[in-house]
C-alpha positions in Angstrom: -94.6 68.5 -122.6 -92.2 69.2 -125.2 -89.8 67.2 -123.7 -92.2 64.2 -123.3 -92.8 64.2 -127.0 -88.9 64.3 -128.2 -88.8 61.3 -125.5 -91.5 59.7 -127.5 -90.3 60.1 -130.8 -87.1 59.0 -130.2 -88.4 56.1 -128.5 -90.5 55.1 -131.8 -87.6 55.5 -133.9 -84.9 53.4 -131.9 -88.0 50.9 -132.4 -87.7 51.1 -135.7 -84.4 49.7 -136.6 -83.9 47.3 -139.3 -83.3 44.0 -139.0 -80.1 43.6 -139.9 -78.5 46.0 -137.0 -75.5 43.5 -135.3 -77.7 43.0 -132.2 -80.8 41.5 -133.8 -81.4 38.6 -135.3 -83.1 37.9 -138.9 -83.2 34.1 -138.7 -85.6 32.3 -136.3 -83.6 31.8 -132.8 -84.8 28.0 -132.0 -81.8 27.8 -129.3 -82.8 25.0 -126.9 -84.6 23.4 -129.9 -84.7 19.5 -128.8 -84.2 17.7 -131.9 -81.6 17.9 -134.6 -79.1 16.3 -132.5 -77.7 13.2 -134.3 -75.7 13.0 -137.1 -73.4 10.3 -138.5 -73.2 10.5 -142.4 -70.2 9.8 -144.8 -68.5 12.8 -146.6 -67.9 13.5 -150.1 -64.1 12.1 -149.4 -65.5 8.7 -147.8 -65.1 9.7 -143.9 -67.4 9.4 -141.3 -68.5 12.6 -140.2 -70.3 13.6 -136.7 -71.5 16.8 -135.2 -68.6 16.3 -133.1 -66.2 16.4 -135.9 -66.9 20.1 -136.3 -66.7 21.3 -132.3 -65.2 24.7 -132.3 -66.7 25.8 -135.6 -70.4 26.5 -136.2 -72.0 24.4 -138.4 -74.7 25.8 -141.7 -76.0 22.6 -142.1 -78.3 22.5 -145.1 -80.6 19.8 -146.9 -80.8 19.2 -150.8 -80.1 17.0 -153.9 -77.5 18.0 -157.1 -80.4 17.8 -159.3 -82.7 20.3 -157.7 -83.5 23.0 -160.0 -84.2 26.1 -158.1 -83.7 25.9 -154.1 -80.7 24.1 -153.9 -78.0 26.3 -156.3 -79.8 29.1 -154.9 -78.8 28.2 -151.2 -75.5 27.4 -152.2 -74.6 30.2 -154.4 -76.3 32.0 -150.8 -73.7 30.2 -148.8 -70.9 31.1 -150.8 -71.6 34.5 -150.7 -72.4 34.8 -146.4 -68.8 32.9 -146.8 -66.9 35.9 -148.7 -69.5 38.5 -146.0 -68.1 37.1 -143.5 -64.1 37.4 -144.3 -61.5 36.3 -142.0 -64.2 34.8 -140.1 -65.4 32.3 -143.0 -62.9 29.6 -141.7 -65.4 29.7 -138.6 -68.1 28.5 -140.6 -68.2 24.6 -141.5 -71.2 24.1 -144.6 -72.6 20.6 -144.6 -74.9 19.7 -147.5 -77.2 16.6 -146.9 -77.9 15.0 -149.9 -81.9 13.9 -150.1 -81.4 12.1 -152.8 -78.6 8.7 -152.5 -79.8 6.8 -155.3 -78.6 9.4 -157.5 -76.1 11.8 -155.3 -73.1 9.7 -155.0 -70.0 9.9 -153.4 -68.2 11.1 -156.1 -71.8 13.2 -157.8 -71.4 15.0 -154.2 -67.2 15.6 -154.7 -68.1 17.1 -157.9 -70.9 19.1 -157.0 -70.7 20.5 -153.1 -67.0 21.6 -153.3 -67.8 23.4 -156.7 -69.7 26.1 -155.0 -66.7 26.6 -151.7 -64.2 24.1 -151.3 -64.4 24.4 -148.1 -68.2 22.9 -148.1 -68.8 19.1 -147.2 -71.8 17.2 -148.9 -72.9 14.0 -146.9 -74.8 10.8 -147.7 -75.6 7.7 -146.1 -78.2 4.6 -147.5 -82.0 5.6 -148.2 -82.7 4.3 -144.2 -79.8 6.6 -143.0 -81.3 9.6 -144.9 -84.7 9.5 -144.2 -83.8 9.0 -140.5 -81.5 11.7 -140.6 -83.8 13.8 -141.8 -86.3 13.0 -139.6 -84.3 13.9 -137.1 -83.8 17.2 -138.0 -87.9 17.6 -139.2 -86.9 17.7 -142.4 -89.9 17.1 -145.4 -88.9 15.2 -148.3 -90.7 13.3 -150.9 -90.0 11.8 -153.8 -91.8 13.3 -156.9 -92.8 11.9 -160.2 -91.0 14.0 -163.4 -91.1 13.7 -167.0 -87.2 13.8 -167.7 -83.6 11.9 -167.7 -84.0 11.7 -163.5 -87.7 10.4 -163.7 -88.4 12.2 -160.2 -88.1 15.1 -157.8 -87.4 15.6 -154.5 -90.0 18.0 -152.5 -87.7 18.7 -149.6 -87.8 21.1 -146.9 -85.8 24.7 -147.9 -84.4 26.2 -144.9 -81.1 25.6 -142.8 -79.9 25.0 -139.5 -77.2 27.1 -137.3 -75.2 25.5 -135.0 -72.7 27.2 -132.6 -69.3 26.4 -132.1 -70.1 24.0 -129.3 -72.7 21.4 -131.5 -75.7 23.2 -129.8 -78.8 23.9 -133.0 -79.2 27.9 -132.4 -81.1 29.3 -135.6 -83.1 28.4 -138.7 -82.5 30.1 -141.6 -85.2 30.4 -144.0 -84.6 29.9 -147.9 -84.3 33.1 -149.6 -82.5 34.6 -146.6 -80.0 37.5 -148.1 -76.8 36.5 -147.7 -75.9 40.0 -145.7 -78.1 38.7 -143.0 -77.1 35.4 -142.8 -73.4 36.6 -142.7 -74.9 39.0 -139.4 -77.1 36.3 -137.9 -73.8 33.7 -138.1 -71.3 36.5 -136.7 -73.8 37.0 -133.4 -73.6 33.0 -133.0 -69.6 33.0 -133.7 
């Protein structure tokens, strides 16, 4: 009997282990997902990018606007961290930030603003039509808001992130507010 209840106890406790052990996943595993397959934006440089442009590295692929207050630094500054978590293995890792907002995130707005954070990260744009169907693509919410201010709106947007693995396939969604720690564990178990 005594045997039967160390058994049991340990049991519980392996049970127990936190999320962010390396064989465990924090971020929502939507492998075989059937959308999110289709991009074809221009980059902050002026070239056409694809998901094919970025085979052999996964992909963070994240969607904002340079004059979102809150989410948007927030997910970045996140981003830049997972980058320095992850070391060596960084230069794995390809960050694409989809700008929501064309009208006011230009080319050179996204030059400015994207690399600022890792100059390693990408910011894309296309026209209004290539943006909204991008986004739809990849169920992504936005909506232009009415604001008192210099920009005269906001952009309601969706405030999580997509994983892709090195060969273009969507693998996890990352939730906004994700620690950088477990996104840096979560993106290691895809690498």
């Amino acid at each position: 009997m005594r045997y039967l209840l160390i058994a049991l106890f340990i049991g519980v406790l392996a049970a127990c282990k936190p999320a962010t052990e390396a064989n465990q996943l924090v971020a929502t595993d939507i492998t075989g997902a059937d959308f999110g397959q289709v991009l074809n934006l221009t980059d902050h440089t002026g070239k056409q990018r694809t998901m094919a442009d970025f085979k052999g590295k996964a992909v963070a692929l994240f969607f904002g606007y340079t004059h979102c207050p809150d989410v948007c630094p927030t997910t970045m500054a996140d981003l830049k961290q997972t980058m320095k978590l992850l070391g060596p293995r960084a230069d794995e890792l390809q960050v694409l930030f989809v700008t929501l907002d064309p009208a006011r995130d230009s080319q050179a707005v996204l030059a400015q603003y994207v690399p600022s954070f890792d100059a390693r990260f990408i910011g894309l744009r296309g026209s209004e039509q290539e943006i909204a169907d991008t986004a739809a693509g990849f169920k992504i919410y936005a909506k232009k808001v009415d604001a008192q201010g210099q920009g005269g709106y906001t952009v309601d947007h969706s405030a999580g992130m997509y994983v892709f693995d090195k060969t273009g396939k969507i693998r996890l969604y990352v939730d906004y507010g994700e620690k950088p720690a477990d996104m840096a564990n979560d993106i290691k178990q895809i690498l």
